[in-house]
DRENDO-125570 format. One record per residue (C-alpha): residue number from 1; residue in three letters; x, y, z. Coordinates in Angstrom, 3 decimals. Layout:
# residues N
ZAMAR / seq / type / c1 / c2 / c3
ZAMAR / NUM / ALA / X / Y / Z $
...
This chain:
# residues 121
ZAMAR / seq / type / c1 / c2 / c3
ZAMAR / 1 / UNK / 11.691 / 13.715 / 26.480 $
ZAMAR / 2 / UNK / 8.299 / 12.415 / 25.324 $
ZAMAR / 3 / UNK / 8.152 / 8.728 / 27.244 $
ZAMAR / 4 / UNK / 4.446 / 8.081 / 25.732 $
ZAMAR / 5 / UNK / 5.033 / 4.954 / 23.749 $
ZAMAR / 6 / UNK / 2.197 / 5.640 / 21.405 $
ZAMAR / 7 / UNK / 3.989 / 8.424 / 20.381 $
ZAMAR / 8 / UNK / 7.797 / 8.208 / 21.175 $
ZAMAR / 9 / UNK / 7.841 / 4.597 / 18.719 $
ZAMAR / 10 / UNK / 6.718 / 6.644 / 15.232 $
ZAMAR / 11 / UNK / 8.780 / 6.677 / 11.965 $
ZAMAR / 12 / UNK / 9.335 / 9.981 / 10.357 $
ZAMAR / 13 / UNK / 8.412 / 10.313 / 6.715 $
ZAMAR / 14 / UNK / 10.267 / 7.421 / 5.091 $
ZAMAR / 15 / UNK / 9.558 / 5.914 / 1.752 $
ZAMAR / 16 / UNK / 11.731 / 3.029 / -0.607 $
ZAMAR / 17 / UNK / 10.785 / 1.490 / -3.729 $
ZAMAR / 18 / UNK / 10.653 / -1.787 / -4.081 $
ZAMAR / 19 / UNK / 10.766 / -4.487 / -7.417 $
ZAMAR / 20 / UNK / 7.699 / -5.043 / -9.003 $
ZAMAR / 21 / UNK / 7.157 / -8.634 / -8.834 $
ZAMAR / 22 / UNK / 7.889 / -8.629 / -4.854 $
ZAMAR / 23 / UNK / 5.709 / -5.949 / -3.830 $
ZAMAR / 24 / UNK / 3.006 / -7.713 / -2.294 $
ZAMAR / 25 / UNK / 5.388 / -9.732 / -0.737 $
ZAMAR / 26 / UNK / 7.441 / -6.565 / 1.091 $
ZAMAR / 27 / UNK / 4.041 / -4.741 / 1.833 $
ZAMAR / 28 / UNK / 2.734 / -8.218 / 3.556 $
ZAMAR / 29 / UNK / 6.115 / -8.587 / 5.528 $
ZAMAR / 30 / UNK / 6.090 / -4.607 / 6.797 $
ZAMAR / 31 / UNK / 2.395 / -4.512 / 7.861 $
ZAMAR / 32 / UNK / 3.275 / -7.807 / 9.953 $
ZAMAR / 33 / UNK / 6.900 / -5.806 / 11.299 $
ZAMAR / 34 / UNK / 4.941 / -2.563 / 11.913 $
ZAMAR / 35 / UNK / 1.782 / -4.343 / 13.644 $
ZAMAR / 36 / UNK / 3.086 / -3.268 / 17.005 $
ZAMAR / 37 / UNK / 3.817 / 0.157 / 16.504 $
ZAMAR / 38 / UNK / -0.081 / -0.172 / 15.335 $
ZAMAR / 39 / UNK / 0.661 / 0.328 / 11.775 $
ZAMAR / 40 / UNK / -1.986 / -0.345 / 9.354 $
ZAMAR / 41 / UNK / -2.595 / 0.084 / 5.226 $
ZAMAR / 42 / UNK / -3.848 / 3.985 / 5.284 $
ZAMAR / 43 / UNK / -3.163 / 4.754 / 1.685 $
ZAMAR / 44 / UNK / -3.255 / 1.682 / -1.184 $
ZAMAR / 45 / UNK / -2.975 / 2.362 / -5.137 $
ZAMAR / 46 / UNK / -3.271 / -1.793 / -5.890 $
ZAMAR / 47 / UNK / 0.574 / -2.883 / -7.053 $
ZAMAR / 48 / UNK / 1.880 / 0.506 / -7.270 $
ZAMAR / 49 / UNK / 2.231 / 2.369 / -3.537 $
ZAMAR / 50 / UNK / 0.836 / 2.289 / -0.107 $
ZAMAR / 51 / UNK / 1.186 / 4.618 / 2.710 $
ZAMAR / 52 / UNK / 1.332 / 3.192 / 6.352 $
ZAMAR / 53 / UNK / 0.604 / 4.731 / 9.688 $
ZAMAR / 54 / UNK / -1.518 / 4.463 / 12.761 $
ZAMAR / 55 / UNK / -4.375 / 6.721 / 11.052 $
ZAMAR / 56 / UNK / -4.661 / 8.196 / 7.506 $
ZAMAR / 57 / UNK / -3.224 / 11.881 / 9.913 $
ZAMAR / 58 / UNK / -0.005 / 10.452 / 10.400 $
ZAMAR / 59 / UNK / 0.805 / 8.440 / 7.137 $
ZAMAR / 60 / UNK / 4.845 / 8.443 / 7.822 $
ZAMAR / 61 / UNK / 5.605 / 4.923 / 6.099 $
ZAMAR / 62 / UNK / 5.478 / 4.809 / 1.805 $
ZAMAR / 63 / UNK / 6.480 / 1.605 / -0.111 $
ZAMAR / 64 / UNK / 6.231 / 1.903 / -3.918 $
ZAMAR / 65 / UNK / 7.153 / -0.615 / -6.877 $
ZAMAR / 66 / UNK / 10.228 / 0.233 / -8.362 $
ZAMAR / 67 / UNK / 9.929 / 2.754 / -11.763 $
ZAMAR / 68 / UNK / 11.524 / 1.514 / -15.167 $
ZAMAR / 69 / UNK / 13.127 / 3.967 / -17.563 $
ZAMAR / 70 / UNK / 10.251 / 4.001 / -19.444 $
ZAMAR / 71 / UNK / 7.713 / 5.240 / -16.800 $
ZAMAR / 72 / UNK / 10.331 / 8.064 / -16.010 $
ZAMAR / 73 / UNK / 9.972 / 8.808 / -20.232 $
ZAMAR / 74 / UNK / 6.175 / 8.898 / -19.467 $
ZAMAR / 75 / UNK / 6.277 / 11.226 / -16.485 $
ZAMAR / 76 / UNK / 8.472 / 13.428 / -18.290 $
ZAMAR / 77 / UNK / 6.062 / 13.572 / -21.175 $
ZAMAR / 78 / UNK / 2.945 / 13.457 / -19.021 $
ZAMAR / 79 / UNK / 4.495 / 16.660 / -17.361 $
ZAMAR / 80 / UNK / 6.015 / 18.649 / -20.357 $
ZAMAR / 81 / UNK / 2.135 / 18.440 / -22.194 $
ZAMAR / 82 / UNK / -0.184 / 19.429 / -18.856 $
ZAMAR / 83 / UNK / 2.489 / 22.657 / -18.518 $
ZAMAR / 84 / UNK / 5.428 / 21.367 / -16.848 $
ZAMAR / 85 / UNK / 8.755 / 22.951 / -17.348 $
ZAMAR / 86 / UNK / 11.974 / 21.178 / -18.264 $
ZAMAR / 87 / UNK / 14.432 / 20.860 / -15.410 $
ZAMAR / 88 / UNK / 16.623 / 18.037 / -16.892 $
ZAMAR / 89 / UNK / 15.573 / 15.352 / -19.509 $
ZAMAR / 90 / UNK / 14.994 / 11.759 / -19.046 $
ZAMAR / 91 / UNK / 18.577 / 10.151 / -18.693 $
ZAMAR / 92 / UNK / 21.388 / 9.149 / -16.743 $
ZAMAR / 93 / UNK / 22.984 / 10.881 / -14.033 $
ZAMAR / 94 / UNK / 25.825 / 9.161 / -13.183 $
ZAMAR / 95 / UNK / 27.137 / 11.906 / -10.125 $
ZAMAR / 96 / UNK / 24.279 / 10.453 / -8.272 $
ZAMAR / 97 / UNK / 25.051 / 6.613 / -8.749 $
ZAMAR / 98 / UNK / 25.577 / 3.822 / -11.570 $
ZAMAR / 99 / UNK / 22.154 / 3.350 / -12.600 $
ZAMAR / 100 / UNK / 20.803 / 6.215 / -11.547 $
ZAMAR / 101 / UNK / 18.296 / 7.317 / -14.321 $
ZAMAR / 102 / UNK / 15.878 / 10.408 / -13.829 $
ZAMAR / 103 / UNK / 14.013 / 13.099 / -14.595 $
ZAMAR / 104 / UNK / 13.255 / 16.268 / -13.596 $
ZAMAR / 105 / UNK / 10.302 / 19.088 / -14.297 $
ZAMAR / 106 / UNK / 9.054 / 22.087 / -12.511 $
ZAMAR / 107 / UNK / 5.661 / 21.989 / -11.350 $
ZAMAR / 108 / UNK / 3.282 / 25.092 / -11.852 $
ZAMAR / 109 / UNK / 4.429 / 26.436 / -8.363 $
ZAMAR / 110 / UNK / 8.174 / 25.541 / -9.666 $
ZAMAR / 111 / UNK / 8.393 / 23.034 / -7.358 $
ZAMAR / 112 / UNK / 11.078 / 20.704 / -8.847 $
ZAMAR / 113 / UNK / 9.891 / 17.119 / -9.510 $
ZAMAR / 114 / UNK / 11.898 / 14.060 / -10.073 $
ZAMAR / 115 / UNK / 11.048 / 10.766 / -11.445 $
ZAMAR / 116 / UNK / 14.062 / 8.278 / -10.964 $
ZAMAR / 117 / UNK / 14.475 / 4.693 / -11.965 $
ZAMAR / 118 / UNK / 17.517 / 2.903 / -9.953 $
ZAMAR / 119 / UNK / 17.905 / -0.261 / -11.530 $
ZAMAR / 120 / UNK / 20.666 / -1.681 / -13.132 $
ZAMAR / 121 / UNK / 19.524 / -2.284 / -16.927 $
């Protein structure tokens, strides 16, 4: 059992969306909550994501603002022109949840990527 505290407190790879207009806010309130597990801003694309973790090497904690329908259209599109290839069109998929409204695409690799917007419309 590892007893080091600077290593036995860290998160493991988690990452939420959050809305839009209250993303400063949740970013401000988790860097103050994760302070004393020494948690600081690593990673920060201004109003879109940040990654947080005790040094840019261990980057365990994302928060993102929360993707619309119409950013999971552009993805798609974005995707489908630079090579991407179809996995399952923009649109709902209710077997996953109510407002559950995604996309997927295979990456070069085929790697299958998916865009997902979660809010009820």
């Amino acid at each position: 059992m590892n007893t080091d505290p600077k290593t036995s407190t860290m998160l493991d790879h988690f990452t939420f969306n959050v809305p839009t207009a209250r993303y400063d806010e949740i970013v401000n309130w988790y860097l103050a909550a994760l302070a004393p597990l020494n948690y600081t801003k690593q990673f920060d694309f201004p109003g879109r994501a940040c990654g947080l973790g005790p040094d840019k090497s261990q980057v365990s904690f994302w928060i993102g603002a929360r993707k619309d329908h119409e950013t999971v259209d552009a993805f798609y599109e974005a995707a489908m022109e630079a090579g991407g290839k179809e996995n399952g069109k923009p649109g709902p998929r209710e077997m996953y949840g109510p407002h559950y409204y995604g996309a997927f695409v295979l990456d070069p690799l085929g790697n299958n990527i998916e865009v997902v917007d979660k809010t009820a419309h």
